[in-house]
PyMOL Python script that loads the backbone (N, CA, C, O; Angstrom):
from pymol import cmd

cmd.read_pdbstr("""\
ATOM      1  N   UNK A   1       9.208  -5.202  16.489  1.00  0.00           N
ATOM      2  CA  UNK A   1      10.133  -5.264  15.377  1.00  0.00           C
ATOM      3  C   UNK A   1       9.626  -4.337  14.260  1.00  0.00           C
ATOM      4  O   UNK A   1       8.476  -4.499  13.850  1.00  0.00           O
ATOM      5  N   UNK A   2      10.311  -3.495  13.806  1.00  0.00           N
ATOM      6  CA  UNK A   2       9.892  -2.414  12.712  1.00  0.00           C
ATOM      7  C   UNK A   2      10.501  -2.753  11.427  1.00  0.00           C
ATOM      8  O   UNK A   2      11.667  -2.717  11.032  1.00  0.00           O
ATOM      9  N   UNK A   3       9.034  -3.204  10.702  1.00  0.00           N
ATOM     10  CA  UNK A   3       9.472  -3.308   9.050  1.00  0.00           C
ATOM     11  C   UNK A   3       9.743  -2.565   8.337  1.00  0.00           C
ATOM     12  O   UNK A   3       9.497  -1.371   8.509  1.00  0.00           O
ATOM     13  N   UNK A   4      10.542  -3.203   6.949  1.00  0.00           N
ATOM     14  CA  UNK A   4      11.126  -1.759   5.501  1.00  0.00           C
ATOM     15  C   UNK A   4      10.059  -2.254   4.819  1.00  0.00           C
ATOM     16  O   UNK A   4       9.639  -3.386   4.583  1.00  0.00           O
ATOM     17  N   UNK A   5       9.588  -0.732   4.458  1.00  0.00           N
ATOM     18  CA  UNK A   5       8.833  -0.628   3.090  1.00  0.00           C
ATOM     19  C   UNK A   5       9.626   0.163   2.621  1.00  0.00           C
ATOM     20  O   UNK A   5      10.262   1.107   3.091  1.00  0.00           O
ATOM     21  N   UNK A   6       9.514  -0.475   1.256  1.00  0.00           N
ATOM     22  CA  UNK A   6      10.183   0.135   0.217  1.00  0.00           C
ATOM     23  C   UNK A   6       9.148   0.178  -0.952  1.00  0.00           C
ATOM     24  O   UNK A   6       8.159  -0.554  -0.966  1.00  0.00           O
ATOM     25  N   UNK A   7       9.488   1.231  -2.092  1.00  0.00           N
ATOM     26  CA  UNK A   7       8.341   1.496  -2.892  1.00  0.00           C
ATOM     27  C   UNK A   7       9.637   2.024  -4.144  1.00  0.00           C
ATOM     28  O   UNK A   7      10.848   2.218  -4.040  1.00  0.00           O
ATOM     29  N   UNK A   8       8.778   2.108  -5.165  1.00  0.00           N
ATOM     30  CA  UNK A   8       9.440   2.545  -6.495  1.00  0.00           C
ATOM     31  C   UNK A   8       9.719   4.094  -6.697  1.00  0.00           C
ATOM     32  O   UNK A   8       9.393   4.958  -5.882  1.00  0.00           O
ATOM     33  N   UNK A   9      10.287   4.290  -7.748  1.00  0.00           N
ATOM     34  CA  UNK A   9      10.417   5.891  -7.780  1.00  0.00           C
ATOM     35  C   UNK A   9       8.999   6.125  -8.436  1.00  0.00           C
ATOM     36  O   UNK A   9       8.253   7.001  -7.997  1.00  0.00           O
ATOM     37  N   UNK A  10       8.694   5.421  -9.362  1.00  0.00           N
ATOM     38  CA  UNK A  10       7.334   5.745  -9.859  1.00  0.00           C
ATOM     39  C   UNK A  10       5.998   6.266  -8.659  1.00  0.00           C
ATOM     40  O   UNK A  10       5.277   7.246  -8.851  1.00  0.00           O
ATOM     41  N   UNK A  11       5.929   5.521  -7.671  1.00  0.00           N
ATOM     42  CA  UNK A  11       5.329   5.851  -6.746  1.00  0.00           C
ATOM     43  C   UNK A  11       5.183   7.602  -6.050  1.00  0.00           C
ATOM     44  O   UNK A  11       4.230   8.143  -5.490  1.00  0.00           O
ATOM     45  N   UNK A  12       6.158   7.966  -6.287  1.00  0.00           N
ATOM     46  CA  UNK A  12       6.703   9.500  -6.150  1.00  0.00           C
ATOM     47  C   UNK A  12       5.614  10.115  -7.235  1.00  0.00           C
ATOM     48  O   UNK A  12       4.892  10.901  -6.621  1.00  0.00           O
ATOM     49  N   UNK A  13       5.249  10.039  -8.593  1.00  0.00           N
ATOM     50  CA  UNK A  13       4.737  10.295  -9.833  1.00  0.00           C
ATOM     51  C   UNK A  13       2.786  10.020  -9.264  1.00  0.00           C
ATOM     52  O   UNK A  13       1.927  10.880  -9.072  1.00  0.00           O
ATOM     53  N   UNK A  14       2.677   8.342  -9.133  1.00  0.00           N
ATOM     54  CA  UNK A  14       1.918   8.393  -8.451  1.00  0.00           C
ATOM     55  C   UNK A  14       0.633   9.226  -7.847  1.00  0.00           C
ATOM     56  O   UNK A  14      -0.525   9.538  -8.121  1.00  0.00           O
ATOM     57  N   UNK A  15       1.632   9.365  -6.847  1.00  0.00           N
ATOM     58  CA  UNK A  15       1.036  10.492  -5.917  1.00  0.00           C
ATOM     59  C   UNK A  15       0.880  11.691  -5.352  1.00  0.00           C
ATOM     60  O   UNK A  15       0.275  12.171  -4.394  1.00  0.00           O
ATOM     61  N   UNK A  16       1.995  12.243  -6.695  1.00  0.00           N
ATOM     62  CA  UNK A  16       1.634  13.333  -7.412  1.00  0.00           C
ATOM     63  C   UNK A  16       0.022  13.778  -8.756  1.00  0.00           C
ATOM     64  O   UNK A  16      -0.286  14.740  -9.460  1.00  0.00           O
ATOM     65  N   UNK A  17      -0.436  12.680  -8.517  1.00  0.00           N
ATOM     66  CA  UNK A  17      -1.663  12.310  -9.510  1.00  0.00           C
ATOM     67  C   UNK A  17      -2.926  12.004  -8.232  1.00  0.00           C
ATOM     68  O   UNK A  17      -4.082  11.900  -8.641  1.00  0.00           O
ATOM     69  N   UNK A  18      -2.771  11.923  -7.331  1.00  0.00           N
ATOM     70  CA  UNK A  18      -3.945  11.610  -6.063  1.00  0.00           C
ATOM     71  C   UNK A  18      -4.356  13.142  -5.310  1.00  0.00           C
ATOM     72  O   UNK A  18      -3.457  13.980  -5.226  1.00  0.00           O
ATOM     73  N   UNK A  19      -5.351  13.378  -4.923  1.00  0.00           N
ATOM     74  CA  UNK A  19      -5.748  14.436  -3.962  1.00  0.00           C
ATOM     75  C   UNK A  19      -4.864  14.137  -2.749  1.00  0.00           C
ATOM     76  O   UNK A  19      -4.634  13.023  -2.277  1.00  0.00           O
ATOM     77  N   UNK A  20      -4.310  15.574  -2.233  1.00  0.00           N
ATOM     78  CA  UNK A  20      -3.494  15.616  -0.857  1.00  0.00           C
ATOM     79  C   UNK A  20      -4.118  14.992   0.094  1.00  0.00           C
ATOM     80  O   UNK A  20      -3.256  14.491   0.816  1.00  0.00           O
ATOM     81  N   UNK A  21      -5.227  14.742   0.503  1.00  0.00           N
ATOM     82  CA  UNK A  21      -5.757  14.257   1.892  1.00  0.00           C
ATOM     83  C   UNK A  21      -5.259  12.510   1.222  1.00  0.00           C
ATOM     84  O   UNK A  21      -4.434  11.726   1.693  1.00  0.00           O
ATOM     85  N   UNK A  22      -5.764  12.429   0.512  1.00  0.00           N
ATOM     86  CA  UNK A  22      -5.016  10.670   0.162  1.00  0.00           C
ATOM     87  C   UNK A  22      -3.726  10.497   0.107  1.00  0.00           C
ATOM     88  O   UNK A  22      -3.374   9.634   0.911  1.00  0.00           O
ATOM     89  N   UNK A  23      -2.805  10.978  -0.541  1.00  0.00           N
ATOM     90  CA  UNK A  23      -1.320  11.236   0.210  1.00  0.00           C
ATOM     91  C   UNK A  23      -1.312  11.287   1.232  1.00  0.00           C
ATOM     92  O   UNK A  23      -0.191  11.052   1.684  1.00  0.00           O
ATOM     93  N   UNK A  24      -2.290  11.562   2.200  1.00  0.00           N
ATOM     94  CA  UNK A  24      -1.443  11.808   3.475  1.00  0.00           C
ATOM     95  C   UNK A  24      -2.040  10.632   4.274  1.00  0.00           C
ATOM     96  O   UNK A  24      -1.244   9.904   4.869  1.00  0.00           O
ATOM     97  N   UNK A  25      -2.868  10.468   4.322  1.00  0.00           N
ATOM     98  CA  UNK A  25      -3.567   8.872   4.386  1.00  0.00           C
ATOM     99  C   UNK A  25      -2.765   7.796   4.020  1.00  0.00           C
ATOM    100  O   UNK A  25      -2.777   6.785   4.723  1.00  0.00           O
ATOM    101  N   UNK A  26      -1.836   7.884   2.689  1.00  0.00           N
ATOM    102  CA  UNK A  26      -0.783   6.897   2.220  1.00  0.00           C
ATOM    103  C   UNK A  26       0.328   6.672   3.192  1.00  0.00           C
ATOM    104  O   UNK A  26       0.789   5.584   3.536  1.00  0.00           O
ATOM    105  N   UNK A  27       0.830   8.332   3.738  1.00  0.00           N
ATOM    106  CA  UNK A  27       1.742   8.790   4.730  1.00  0.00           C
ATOM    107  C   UNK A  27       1.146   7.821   5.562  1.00  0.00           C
ATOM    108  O   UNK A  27       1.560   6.664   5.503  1.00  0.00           O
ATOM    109  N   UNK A  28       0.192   8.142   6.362  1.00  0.00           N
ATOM    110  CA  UNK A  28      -0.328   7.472   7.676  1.00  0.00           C
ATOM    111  C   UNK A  28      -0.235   5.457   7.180  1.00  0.00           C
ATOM    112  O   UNK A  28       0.029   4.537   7.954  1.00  0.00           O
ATOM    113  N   UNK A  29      -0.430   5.400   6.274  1.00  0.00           N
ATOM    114  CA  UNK A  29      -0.443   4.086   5.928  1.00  0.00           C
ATOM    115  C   UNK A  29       0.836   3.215   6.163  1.00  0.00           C
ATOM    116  O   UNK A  29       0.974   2.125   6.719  1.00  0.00           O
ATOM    117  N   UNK A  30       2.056   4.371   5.327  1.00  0.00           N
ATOM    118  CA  UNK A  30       3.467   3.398   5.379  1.00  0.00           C
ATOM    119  C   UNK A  30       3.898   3.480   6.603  1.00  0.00           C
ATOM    120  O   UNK A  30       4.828   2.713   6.849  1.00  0.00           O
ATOM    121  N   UNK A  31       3.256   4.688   8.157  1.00  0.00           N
ATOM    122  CA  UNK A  31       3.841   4.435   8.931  1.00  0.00           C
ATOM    123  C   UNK A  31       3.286   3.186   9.865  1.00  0.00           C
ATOM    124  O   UNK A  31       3.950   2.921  10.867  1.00  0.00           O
ATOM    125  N   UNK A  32       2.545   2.698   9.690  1.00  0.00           N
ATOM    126  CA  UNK A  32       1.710   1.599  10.349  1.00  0.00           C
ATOM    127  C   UNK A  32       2.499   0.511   9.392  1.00  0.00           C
ATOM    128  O   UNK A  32       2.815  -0.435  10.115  1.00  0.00           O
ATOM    129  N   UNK A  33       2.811   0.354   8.421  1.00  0.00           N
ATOM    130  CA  UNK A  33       3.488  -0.288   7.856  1.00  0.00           C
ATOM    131  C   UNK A  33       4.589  -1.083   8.361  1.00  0.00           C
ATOM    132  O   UNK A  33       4.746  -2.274   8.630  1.00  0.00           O
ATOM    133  N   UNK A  34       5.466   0.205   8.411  1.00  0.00           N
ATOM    134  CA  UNK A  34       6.771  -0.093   9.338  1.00  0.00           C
ATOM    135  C   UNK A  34       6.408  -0.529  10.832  1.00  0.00           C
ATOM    136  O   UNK A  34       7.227  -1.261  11.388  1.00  0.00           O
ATOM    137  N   UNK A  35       5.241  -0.148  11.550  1.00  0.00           N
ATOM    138  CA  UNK A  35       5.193  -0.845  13.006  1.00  0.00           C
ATOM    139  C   UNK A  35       4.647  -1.672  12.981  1.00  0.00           C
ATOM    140  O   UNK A  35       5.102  -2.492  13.778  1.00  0.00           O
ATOM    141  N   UNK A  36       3.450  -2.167  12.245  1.00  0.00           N
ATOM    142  CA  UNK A  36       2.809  -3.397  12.681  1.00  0.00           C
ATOM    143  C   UNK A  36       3.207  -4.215  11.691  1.00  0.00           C
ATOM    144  O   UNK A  36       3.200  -5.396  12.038  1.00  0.00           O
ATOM    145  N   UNK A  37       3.668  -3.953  10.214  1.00  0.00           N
ATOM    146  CA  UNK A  37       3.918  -5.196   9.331  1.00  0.00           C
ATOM    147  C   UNK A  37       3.038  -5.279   8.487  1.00  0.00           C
ATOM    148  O   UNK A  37       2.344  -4.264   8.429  1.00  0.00           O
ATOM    149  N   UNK A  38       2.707  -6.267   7.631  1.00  0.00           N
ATOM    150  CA  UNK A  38       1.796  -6.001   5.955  1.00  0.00           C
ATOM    151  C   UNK A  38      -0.109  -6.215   6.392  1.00  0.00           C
ATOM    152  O   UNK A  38      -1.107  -6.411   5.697  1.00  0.00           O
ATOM    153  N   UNK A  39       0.096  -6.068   7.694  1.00  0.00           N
ATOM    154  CA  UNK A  39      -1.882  -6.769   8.696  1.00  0.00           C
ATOM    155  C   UNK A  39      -1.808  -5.420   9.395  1.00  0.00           C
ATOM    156  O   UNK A  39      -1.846  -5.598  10.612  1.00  0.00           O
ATOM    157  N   UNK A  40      -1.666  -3.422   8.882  1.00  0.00           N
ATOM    158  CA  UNK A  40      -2.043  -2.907  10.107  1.00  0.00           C
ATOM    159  C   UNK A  40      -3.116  -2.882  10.991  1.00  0.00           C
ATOM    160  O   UNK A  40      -4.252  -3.086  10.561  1.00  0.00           O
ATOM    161  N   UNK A  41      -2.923  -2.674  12.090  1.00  0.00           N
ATOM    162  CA  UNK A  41      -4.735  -2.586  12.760  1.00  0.00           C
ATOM    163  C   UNK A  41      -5.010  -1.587  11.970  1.00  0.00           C
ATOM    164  O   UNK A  41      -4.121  -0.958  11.397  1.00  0.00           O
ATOM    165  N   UNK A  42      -6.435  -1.288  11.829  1.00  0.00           N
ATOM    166  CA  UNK A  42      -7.459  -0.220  11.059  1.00  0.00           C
ATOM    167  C   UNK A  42      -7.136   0.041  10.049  1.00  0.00           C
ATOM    168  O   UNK A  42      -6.585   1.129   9.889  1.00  0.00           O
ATOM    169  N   UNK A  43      -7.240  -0.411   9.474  1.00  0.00           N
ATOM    170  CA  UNK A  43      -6.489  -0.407   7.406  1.00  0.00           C
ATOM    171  C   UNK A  43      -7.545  -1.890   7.323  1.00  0.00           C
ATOM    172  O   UNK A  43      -7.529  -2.958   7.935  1.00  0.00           O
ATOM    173  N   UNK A  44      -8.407  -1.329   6.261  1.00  0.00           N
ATOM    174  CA  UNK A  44      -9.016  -2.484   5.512  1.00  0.00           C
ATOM    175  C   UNK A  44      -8.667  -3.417   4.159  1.00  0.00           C
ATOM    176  O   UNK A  44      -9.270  -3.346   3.088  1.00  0.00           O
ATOM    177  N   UNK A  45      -7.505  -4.339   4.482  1.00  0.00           N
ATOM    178  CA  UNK A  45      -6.498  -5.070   3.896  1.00  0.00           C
ATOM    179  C   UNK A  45      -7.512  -6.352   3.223  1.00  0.00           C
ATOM    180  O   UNK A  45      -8.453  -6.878   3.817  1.00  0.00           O
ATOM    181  N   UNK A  46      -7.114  -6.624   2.063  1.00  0.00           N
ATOM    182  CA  UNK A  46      -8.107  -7.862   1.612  1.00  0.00           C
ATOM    183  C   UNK A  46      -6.538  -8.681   0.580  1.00  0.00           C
ATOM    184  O   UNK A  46      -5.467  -8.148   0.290  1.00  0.00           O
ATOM    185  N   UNK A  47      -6.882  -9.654   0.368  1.00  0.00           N
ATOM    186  CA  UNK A  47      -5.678 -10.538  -0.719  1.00  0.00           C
ATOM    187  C   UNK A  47      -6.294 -10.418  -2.066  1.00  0.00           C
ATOM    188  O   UNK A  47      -7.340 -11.062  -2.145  1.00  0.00           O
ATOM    189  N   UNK A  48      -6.013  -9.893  -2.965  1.00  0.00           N
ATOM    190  CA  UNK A  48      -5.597 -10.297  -4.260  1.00  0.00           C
ATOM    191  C   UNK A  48      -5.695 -11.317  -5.409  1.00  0.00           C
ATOM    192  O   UNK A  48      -4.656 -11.975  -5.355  1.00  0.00           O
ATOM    193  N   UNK A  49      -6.318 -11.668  -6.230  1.00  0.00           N
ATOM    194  CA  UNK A  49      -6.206 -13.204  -7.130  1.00  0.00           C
ATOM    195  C   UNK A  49      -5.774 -12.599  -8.783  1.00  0.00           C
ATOM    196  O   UNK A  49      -5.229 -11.558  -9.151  1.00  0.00           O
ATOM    197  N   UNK A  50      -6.078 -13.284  -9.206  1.00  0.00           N
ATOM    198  CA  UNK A  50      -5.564 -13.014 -10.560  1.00  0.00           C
ATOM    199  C   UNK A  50      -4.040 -13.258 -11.134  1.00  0.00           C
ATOM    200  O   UNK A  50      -3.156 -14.062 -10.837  1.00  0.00           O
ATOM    201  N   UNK A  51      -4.162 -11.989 -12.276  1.00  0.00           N
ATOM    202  CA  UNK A  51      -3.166 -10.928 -12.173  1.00  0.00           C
ATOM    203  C   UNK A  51      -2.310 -10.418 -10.859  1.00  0.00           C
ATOM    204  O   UNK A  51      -1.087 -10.496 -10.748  1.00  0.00           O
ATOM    205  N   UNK A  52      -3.091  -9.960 -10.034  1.00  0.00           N
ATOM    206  CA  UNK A  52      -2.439  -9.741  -8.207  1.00  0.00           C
ATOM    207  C   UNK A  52      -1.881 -10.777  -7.672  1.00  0.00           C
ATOM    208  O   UNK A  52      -0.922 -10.723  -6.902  1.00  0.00           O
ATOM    209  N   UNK A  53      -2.455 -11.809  -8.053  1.00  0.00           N
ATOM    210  CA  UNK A  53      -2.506 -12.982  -7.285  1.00  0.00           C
ATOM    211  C   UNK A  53      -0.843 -12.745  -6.284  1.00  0.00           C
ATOM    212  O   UNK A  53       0.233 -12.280  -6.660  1.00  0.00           O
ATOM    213  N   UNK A  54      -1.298 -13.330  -4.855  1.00  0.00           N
ATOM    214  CA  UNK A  54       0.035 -12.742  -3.750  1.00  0.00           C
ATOM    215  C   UNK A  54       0.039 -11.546  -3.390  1.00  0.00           C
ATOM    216  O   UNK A  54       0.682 -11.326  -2.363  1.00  0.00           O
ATOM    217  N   UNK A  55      -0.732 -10.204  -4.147  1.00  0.00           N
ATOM    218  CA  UNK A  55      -0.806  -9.272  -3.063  1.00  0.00           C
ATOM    219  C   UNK A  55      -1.530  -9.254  -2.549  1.00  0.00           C
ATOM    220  O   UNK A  55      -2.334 -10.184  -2.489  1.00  0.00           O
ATOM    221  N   UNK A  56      -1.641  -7.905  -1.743  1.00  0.00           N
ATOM    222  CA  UNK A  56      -2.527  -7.414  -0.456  1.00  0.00           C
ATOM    223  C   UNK A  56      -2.885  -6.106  -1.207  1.00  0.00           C
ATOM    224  O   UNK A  56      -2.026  -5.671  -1.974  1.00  0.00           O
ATOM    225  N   UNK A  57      -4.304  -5.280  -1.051  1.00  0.00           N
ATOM    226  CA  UNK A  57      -4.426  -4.082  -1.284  1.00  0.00           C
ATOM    227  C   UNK A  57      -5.238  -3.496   0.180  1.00  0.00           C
ATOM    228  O   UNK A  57      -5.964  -4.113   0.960  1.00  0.00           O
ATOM    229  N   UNK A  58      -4.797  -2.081   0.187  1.00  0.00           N
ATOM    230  CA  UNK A  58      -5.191  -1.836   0.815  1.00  0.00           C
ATOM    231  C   UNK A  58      -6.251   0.012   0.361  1.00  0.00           C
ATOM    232  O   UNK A  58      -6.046   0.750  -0.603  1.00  0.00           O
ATOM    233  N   UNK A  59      -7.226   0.177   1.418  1.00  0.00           N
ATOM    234  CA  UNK A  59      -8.129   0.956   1.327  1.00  0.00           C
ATOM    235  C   UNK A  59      -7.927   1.804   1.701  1.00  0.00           C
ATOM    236  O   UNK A  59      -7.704   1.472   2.865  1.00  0.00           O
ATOM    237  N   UNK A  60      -7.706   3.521   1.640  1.00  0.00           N
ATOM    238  CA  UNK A  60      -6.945   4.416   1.746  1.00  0.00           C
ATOM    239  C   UNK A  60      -8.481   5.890   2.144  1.00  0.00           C
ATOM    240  O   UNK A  60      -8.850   6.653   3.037  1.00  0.00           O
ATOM    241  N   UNK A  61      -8.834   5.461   0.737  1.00  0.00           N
ATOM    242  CA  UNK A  61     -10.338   5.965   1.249  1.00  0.00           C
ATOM    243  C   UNK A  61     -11.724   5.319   0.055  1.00  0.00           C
ATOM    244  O   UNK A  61     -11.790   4.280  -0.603  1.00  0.00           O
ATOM    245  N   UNK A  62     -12.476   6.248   0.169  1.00  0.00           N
ATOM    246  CA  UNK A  62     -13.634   5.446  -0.648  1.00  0.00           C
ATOM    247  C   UNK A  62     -12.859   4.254  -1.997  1.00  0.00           C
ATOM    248  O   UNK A  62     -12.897   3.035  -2.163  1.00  0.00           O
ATOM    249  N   UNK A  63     -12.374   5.115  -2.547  1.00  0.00           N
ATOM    250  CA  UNK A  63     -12.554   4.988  -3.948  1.00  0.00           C
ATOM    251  C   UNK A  63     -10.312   4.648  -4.259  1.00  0.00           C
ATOM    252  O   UNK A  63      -9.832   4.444  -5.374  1.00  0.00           O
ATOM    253  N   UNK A  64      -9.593   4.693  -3.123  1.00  0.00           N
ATOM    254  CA  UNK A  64      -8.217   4.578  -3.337  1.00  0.00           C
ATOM    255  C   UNK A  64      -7.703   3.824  -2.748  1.00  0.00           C
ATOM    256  O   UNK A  64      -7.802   3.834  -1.521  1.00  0.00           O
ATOM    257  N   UNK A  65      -6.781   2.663  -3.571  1.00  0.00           N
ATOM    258  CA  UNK A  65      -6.294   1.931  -3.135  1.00  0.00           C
ATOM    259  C   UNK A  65      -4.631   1.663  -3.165  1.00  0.00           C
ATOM    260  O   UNK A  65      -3.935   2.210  -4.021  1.00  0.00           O
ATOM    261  N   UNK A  66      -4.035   0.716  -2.086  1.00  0.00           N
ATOM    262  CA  UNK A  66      -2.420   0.353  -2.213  1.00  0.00           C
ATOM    263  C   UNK A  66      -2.677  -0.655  -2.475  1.00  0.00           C
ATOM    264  O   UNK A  66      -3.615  -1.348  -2.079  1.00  0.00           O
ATOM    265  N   UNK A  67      -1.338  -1.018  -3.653  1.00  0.00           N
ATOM    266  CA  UNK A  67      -1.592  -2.482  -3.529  1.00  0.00           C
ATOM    267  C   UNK A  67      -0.012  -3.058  -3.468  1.00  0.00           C
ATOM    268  O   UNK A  67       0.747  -2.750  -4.387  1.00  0.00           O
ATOM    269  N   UNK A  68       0.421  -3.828  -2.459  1.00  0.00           N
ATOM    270  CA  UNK A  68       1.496  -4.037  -2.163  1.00  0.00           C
ATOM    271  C   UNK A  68       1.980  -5.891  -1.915  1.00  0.00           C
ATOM    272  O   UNK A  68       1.193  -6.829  -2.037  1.00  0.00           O
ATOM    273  N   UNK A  69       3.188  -5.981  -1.619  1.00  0.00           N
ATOM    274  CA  UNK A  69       3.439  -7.381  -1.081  1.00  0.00           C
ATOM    275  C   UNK A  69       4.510  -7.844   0.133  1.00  0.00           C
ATOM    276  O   UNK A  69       5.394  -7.002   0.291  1.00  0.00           O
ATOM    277  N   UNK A  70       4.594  -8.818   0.874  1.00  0.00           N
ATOM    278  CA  UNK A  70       5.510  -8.508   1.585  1.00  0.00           C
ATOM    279  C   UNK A  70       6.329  -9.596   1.949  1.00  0.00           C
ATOM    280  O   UNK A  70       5.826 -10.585   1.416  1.00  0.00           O
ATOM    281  N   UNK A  71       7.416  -9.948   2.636  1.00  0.00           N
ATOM    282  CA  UNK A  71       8.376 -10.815   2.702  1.00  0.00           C
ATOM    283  C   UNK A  71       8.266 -11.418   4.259  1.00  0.00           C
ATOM    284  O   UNK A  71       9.285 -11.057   4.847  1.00  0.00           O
ATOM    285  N   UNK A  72       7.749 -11.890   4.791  1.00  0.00           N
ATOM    286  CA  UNK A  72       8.269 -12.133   6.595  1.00  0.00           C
ATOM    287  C   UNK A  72       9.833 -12.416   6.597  1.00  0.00           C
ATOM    288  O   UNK A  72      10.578 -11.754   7.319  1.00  0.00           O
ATOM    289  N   UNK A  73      10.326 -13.465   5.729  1.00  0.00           N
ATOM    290  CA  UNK A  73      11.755 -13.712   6.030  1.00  0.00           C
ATOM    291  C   UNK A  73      12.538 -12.835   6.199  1.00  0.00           C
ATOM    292  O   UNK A  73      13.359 -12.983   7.104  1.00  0.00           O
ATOM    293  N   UNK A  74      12.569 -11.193   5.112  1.00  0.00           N
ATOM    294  CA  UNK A  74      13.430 -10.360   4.957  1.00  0.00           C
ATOM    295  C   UNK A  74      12.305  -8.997   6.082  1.00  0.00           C
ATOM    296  O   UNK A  74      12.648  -7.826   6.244  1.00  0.00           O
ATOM    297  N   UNK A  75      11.079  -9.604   6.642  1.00  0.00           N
ATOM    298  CA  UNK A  75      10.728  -8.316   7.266  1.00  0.00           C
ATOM    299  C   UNK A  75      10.388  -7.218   6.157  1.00  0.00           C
ATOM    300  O   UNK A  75      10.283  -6.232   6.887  1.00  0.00           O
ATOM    301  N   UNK A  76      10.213  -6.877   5.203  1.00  0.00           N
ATOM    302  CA  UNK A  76       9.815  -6.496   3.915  1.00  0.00           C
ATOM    303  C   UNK A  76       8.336  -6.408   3.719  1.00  0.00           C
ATOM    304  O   UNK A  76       7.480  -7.273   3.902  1.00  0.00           O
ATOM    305  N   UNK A  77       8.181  -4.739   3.164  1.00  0.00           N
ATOM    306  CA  UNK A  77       6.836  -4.750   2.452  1.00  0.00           C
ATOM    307  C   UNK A  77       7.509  -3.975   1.058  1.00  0.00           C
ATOM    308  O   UNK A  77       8.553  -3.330   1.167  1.00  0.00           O
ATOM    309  N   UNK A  78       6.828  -4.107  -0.195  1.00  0.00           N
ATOM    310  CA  UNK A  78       7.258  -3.878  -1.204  1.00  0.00           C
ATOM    311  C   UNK A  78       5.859  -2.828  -1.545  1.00  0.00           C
ATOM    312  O   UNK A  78       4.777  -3.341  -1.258  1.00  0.00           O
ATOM    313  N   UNK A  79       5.823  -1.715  -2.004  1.00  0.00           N
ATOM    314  CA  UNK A  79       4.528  -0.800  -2.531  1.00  0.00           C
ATOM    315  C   UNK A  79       4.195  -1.163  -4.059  1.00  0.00           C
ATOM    316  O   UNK A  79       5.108  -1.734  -4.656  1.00  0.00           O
ATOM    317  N   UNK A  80       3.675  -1.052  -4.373  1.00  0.00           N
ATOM    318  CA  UNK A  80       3.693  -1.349  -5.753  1.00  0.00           C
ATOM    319  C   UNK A  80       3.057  -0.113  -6.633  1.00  0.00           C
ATOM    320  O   UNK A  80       3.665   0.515  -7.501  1.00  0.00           O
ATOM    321  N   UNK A  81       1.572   0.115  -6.176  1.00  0.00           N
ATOM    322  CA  UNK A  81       0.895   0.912  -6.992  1.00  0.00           C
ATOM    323  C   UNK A  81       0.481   1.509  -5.664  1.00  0.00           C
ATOM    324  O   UNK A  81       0.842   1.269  -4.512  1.00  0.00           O
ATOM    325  N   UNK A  82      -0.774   2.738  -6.412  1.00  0.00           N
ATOM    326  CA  UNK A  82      -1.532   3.517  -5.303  1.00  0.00           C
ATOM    327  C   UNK A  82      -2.384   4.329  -6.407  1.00  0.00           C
ATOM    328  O   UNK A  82      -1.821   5.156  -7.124  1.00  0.00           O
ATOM    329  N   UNK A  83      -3.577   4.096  -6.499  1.00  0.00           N
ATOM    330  CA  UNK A  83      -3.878   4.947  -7.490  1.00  0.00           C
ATOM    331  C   UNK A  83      -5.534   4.510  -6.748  1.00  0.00           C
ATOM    332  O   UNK A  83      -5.924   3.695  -5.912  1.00  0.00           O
ATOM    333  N   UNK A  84      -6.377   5.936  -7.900  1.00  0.00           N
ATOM    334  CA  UNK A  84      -7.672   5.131  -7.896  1.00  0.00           C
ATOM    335  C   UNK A  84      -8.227   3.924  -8.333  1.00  0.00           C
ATOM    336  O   UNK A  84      -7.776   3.538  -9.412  1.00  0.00           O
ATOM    337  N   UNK A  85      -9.397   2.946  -7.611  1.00  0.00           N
ATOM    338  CA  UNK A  85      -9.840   1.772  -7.606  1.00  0.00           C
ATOM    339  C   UNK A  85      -9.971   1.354  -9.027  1.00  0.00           C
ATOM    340  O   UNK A  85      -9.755   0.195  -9.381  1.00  0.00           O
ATOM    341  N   UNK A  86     -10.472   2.694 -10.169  1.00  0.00           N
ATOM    342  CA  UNK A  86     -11.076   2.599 -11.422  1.00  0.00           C
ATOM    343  C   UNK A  86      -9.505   2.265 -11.834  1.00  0.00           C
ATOM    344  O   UNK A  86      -9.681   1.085 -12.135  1.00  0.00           O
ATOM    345  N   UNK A  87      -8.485   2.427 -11.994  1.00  0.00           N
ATOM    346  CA  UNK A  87      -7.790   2.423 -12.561  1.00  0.00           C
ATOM    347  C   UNK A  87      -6.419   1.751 -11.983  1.00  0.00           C
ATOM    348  O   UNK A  87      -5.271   1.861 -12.415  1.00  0.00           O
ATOM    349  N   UNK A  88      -6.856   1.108 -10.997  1.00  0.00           N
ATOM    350  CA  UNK A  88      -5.233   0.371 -10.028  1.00  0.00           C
ATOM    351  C   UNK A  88      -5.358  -1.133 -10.980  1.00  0.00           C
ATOM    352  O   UNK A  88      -4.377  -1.594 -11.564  1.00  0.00           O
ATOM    353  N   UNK A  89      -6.879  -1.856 -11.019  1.00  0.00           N
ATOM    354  CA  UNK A  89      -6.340  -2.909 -11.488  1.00  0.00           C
ATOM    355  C   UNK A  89      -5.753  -3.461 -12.556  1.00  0.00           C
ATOM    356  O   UNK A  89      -5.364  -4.628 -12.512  1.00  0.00           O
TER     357      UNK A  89
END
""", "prot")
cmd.dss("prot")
cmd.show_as("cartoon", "prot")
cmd.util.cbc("prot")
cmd.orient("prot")
């Protein structure tokens, strides 16, 4: 079953602000997204508290992270942010 991610226009802005090899890592990210759902294999996914509390972020490379949420009922992942670690939370 292949999930929607959907993401903001801001996200576009984003990642226009990240080094290209991490964009494309993001690329590789939303497509695992859509096949496996908001748990891809090999993506180091952790949950969220706080402020986050309910998302998921995920690890992109050293220092960059997604941080997203997702729906099972509607099959749904929502993007939220993507930025560096210093500055996502």
């Amino acid at each position: 079953m292949k999930w929607i991610v959907k993401a903001p226009p801001k996200i576009e802005k984003m990642l226009r602000d990240i080094p290209p090899k991490v964009a494309k890592l993001y690329d590789m990210f939303l497509n695992d997204l859509e096949r496996d759902g908001p748990f891809p294999k090999g993506w180091q996914i952790g949950f969220l508290a706080g402020k986050w509390d309910g998302y998921l972020k995920a690890k992109l490379k050293r220092n960059y992270r997604v941080i997203y949420r997702y729906e099972s009922n509607i099959i749904t992942v929502f993007i939220e942010k993507i930025a560096d670690r210093k500055d996502i939370y």
